[in-house]
C-alpha positions as CSV (number, residue, x, y, z in Angstrom):
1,X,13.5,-3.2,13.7
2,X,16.4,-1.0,13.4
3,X,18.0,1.2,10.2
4,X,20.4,-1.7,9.3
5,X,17.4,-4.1,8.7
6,X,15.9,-1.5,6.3
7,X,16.4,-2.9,2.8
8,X,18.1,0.5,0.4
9,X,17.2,4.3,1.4
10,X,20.7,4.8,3.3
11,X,20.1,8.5,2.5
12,X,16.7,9.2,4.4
13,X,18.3,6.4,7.2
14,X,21.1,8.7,7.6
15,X,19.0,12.3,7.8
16,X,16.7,10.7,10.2
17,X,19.7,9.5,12.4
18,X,21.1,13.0,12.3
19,X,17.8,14.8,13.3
20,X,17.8,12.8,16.4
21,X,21.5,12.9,17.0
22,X,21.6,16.8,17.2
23,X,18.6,17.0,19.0
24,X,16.5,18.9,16.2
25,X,13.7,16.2,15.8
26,X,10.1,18.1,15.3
27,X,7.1,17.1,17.2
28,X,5.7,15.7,14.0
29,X,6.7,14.5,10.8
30,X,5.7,12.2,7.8
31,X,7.1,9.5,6.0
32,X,5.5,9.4,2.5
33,X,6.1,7.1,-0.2
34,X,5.1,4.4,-2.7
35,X,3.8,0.8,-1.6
36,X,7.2,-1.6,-0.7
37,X,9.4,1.4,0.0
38,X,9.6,0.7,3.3
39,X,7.9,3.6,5.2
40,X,6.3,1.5,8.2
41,X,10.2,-0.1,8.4
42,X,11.7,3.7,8.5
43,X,9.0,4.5,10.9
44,X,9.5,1.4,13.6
45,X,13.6,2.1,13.3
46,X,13.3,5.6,13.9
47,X,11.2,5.5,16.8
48,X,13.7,2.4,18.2
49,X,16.9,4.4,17.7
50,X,15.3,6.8,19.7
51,X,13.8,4.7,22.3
52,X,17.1,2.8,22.8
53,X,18.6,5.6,23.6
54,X,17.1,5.6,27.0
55,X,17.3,2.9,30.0
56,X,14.7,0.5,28.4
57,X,15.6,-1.4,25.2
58,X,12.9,-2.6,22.6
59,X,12.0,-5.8,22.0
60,X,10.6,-5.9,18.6
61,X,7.6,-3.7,18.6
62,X,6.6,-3.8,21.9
63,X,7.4,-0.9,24.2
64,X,5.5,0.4,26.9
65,X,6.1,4.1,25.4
66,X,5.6,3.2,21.7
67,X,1.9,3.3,20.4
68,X,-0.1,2.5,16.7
69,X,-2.6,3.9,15.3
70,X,-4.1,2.4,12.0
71,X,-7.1,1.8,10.2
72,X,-10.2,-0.1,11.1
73,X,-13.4,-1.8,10.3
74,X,-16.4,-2.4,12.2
75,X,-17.1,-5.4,13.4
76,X,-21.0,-6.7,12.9
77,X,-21.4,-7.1,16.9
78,X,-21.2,-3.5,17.9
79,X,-23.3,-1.5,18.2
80,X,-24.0,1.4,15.8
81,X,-23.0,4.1,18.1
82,X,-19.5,2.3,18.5
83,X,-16.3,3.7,17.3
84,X,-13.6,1.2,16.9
85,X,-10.2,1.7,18.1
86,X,-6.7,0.2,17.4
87,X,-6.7,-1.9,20.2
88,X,-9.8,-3.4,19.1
89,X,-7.4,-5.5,16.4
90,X,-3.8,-4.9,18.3
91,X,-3.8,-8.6,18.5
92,X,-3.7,-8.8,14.3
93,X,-1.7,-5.9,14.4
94,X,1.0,-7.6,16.3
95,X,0.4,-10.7,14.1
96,X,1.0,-8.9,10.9
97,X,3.9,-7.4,12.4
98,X,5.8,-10.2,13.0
99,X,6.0,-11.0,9.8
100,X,7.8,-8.5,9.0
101,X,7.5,-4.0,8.5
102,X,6.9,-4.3,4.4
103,X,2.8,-4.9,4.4
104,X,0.1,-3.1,2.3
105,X,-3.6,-2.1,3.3
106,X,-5.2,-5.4,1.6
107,X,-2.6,-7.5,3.5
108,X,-4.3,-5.5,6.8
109,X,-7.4,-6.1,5.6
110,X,-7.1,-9.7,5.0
111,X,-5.5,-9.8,8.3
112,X,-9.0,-8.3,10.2
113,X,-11.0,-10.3,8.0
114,X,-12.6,-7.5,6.7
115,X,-15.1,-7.9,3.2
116,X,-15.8,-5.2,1.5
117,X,-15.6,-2.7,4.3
118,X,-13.6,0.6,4.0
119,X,-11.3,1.1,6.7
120,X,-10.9,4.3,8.9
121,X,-9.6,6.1,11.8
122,X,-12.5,7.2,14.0
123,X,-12.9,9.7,16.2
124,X,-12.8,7.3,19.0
125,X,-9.1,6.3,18.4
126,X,-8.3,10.3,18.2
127,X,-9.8,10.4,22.0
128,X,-7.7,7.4,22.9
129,X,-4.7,8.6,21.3
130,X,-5.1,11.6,23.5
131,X,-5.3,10.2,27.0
132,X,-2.3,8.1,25.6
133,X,0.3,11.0,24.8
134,X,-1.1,13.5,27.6
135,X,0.2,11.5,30.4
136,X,3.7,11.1,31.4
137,X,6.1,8.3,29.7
138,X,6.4,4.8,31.3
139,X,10.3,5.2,31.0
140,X,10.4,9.3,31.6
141,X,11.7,10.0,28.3
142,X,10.2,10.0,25.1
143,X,6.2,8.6,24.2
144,X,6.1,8.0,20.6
145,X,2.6,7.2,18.5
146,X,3.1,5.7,14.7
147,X,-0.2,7.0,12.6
148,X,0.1,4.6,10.1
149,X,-2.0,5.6,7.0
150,X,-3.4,8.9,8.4
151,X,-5.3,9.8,5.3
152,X,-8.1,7.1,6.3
153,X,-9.1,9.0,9.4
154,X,-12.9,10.6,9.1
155,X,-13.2,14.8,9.3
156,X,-13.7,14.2,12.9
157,X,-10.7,12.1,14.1
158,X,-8.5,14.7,11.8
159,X,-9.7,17.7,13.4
160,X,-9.1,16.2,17.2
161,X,-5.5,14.8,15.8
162,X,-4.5,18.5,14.6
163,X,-5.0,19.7,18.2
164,X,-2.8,17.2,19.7
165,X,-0.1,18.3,17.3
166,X,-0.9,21.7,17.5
167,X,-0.5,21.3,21.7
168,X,1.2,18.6,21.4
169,X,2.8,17.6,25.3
170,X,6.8,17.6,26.0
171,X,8.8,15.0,24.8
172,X,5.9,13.4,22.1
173,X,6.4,12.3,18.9
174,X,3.9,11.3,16.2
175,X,5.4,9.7,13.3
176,X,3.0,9.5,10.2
177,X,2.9,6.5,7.3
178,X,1.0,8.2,4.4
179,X,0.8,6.7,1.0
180,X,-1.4,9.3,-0.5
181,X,-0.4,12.7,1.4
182,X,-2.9,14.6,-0.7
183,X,-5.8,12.9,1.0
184,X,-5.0,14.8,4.3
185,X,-6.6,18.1,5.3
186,X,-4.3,20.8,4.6
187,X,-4.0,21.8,8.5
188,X,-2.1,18.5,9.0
189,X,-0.1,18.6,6.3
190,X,1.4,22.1,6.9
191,X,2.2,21.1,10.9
192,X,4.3,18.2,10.0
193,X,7.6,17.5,8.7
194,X,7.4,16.1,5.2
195,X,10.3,13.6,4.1
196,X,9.4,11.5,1.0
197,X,10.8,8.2,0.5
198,X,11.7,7.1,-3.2
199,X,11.3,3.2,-4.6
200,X,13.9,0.9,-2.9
201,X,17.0,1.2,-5.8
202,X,17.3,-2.1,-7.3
203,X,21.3,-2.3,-6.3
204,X,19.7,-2.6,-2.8
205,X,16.6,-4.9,-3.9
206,X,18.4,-7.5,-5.8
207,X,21.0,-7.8,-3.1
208,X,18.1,-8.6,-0.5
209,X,16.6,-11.1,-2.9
210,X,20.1,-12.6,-2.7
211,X,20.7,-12.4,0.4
212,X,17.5,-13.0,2.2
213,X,15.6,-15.3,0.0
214,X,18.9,-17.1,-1.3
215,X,17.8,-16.2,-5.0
216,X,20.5,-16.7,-7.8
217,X,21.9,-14.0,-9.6
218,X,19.8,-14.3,-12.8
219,X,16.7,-14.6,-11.0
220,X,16.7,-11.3,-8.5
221,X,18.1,-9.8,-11.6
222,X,14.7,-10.9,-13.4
223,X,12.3,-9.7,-10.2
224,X,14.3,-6.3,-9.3
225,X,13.3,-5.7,-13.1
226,X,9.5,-6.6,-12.1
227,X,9.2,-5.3,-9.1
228,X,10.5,-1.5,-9.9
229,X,11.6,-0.6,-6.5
230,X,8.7,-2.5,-4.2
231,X,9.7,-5.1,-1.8
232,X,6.2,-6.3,-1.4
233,X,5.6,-6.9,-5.5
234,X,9.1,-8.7,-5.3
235,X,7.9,-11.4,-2.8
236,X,4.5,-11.4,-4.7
237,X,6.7,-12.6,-7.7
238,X,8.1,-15.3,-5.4
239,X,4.9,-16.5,-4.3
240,X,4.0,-18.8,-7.2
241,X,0.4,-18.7,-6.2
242,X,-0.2,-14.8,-6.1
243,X,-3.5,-13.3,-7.4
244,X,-1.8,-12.0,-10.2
245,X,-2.5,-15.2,-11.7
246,X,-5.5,-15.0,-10.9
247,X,-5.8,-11.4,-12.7
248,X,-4.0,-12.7,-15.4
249,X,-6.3,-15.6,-15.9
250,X,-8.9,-13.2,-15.7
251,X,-7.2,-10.9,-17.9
252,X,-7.0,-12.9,-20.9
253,X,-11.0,-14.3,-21.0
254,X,-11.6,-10.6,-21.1
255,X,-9.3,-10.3,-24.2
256,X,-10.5,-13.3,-25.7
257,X,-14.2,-13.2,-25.2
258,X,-14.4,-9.3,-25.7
259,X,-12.5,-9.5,-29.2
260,X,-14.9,-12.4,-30.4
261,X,-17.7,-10.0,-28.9
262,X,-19.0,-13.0,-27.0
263,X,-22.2,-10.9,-25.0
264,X,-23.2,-14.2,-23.3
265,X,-20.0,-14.9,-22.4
266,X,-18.8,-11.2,-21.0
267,X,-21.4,-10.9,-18.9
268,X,-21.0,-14.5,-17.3
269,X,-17.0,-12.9,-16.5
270,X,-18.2,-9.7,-15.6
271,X,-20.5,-11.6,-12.9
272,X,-17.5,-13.5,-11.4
273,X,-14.9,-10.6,-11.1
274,X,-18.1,-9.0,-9.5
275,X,-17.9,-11.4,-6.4
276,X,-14.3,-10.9,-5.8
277,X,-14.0,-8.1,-2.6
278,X,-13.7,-4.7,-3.7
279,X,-10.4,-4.2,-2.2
280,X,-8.9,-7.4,-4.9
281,X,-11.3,-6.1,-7.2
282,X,-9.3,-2.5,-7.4
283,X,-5.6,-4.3,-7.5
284,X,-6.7,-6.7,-10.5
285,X,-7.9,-3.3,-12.3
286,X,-4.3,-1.8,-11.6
287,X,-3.0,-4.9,-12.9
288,X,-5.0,-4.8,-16.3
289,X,-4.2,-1.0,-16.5
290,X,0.0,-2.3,-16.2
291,X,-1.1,-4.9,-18.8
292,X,-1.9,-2.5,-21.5
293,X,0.8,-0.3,-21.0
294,X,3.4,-3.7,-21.3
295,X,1.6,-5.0,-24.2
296,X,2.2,-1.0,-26.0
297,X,5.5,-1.4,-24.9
298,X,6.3,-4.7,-26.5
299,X,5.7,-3.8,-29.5
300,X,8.4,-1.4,-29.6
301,X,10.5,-4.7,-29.0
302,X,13.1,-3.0,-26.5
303,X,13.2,-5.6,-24.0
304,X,14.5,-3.3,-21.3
305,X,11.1,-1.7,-21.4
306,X,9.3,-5.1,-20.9
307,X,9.0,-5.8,-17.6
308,X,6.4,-9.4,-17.7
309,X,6.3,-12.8,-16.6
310,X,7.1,-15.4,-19.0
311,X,3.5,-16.6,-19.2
312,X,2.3,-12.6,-19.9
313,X,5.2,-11.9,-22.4
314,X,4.0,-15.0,-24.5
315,X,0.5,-13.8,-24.7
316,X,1.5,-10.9,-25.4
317,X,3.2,-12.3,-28.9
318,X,-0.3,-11.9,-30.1
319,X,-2.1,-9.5,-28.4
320,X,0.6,-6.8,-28.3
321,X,0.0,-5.7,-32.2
322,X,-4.5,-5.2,-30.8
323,X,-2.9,-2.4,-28.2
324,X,-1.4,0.7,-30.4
325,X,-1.8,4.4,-30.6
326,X,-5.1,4.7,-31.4
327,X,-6.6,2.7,-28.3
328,X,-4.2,2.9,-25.9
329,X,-5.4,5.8,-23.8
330,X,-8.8,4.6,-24.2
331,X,-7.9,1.5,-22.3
332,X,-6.2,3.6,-19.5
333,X,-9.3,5.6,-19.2
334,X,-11.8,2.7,-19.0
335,X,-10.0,1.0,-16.2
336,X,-8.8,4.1,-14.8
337,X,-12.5,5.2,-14.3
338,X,-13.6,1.9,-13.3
339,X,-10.7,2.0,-10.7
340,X,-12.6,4.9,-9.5
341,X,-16.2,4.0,-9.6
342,X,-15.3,0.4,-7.4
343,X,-13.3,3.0,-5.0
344,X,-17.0,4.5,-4.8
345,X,-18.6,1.5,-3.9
346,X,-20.3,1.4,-7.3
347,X,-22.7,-1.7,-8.7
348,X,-19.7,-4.0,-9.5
349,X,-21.6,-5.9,-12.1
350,X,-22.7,-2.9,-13.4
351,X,-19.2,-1.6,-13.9
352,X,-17.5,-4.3,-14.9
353,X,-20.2,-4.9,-17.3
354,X,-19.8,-1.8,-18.7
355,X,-16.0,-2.3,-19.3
356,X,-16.5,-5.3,-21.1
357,X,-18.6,-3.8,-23.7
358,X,-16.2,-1.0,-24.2
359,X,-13.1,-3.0,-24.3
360,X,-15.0,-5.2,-27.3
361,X,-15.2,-1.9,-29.0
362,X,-11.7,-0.7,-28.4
363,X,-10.1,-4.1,-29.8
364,X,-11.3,-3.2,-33.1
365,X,-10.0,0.4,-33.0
366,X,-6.9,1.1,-34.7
């Protein structure tokens, strides 16, 4: 992966070439930014154009002075005393990296076969990590570690990582992926170097949709719209059988059955959704919570607010006008909390449950 196979952010591209041209790279810095940005793709270009500056060039991913570090589950055949490290799954890792530097945390998961498991960094990988980057470099030049998602690593693991940056040994680099900086303890955040990457601009989107995928004009015009900026929703849009048809199918029962007050019928939905993993069960509540907002928005018929699929903008003909002022920040709460709660490993049934019955009472709110 190198800079000129990132897809937009020339600017961060170009500050991160000049921090290693004019030798003032830091120990350890962070690359923070929305889903589809193209963090991970920053991150594995960076630490090429640095390795390639040396004697040994890289092939693809695999260096002998290039390391990952990324969450993990636990599989059921260790033992409970077992930490699990990355190279427990560096066989799926290398997998999901062929296909390409834009991938997500439920693409991961998927790709471990994990259930409803929460991922993590354990203390184990912190002590591997260190007998990696303590001993000298294969090649005698730089040894470089990718953390990708280092807000999943346990109090533990953290507190080993800060001492490896905080004594960190010559010529090391740790290059952090965070989606959600906030998550890490404040010791980590103030030893690194911070650089936030914004959504891909959709100049630079729709002329990879053209250019990679071969899409017409019209129709990367259409999924830049959709996509605002992510990569990864763009090919979901592509994929004609993404789970957002799925949600959407979903998505309309609820409507349906929750404005006839159906009882019978709400808790039969509320009992499937409930068997979906709690990882797909938190993306279809994002999805409902961007379905209210686009069915507010249409009703201010400004089409460059709308950004829908044809099958959601024509359900949205005649739903629109039961989302308005009065119930629309109830509906963001609801599925805002019960984002939450399933993020907590809540009763599923119980929660979703517990949203039908308040959505049937916020349809008839005005």
């Amino acid at each position: 992966m190198t800079f000129d196979e990132i897809i937009g952010q020339h600017d961060m591209q170009e500050r991160l070439r000049t921090l290693v041209d004019e030798n003032r790279l830091p120990h350890a810095l962070m690359l923070c930014g929305p889903d589809g940005c193209g963090k991970m793709a920053m991150a594995i270009a960076l630490a090429t154009y640095i390795l390639d500056k040396g004697t040994y060039k890289v092939r693809g991913t695999e260096h002998p002075d290039l390391h990952f570090t990324f969450p993990t589950i636990k599989l059921k055949k260790w033992n409970s005393e077992y930490k699990p490290i990355s190279d427990d799954f560096i066989e799926q890792w290398r997998e999901l990296l062929k296909d390409g530097p834009y991938f997500n945390l439920a693409q991961w998961m998927e790709k471990m076969g994990a259930e409803n498991q929460q991922p993590l960094i354990t203390v184990g990988e912190a002590s591997e990590l260190i007998k990696r980057m303590m001993v000298k470099s294969n090649q005698g030049g730089w040894k470089i570690c990718i953390i990708w998602l280092p807000e999943k690593m346990n109090q533990e693991c953290a507190n080993k990582i800060l001492k490896l940056i905080e004594e960190p040994a010559p010529m090391t680099l740790f290059i952090m992926v965070c989606r959600e900086p906030e998550q890490l303890i404040d010791t980590i955040r103030s030893r690194v170097q911070r650089y936030d990457m914004k959504r891909i601009d959709d100049e630079d989107l729709m002329k990879a949709l053209m250019e990679r995928r071969g899409l017409e004009s019209s129709d990367a015009t259409l999924i830049t719209r959709m996509a605002g900026g992510n990569w990864l929703k763009a090919l979901e849009e592509l994929n004609a059988g993404n789970e957002n048809h799925l949600f959407f199918d979903y998505f309309v029962t609820l409507m349906r059955k929750a404005y006839m007050r159906d009882v019978h019928d709400l808790k039969r939905w509320s009992e499937s959704v409930a068997t979906l993993g709690r990882e797909q069960q938190k993306r279809m509540m994002t999805y409902f919570l961007r379905m209210f907002r686009e069915a507010f928005m249409y009703n201010f018929h400004i089409q460059e607010l709308s950004y829908m699929t044809q099958d959601e903008e024509q359900f949205c003909q005649k739903f629109a006008r039961f989302v308005n002022e009065g119930n629309i920040i109830g509906f963001q709460e609801v599925f805002q909390r019960a984002l939450r709660d399933i993020g907590q490993n809540a009763n599923p049934k119980i929660v979703f449950f517990d949203i039908t019955m308040q959505v049937a009472v916020l349809l008839h709110t005005t």
